[in-house]
N, C-alpha and C positions, 0 to 999 in steps of 0.2 A: 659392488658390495652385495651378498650374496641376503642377508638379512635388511638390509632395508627396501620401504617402501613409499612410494612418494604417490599419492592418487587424488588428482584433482576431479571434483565434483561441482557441475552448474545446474541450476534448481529453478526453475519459472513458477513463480507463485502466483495467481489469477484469484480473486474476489468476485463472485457471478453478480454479489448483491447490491444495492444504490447504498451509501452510507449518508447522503447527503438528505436532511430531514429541513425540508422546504415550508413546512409548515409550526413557525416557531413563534410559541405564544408566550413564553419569556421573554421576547424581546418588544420592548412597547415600543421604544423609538423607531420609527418608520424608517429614518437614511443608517440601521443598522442592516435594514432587510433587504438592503442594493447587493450585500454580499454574496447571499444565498440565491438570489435572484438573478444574478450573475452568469451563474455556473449552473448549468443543466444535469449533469451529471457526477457524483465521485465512487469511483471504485479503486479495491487494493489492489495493488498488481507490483510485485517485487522482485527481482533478481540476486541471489544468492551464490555463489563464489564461496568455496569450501574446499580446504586443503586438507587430507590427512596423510600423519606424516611416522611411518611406524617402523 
């Protein structure tokens, strides 16, 4: 088929920055703070899969 077109596209999306805010003074209850305490780090990091189809 002389006019179509099928083009697949993969996309690494990387977040450099911490998003995880270890210091939280909304939270009064003490055994909420095990969560964040927890985990040392959060950052974005996603994978994308995209098809265009013309």
């Amino acid at each position: 088929m002389p006019f179509f077109k099928f083009i697949p596209e993969l996309k690494f999306c990387f977040g450099l920055g911490n998003m995880l805010n270890k210091n939280r003074t909304d939270l009064t209850d003490p055994t909420q703070l095990i969560f964040t305490q927890s985990i040392d780090r959060a950052a974005v990091g996603m994978f994308v899969l995209t098809f265009y189809f013309e």
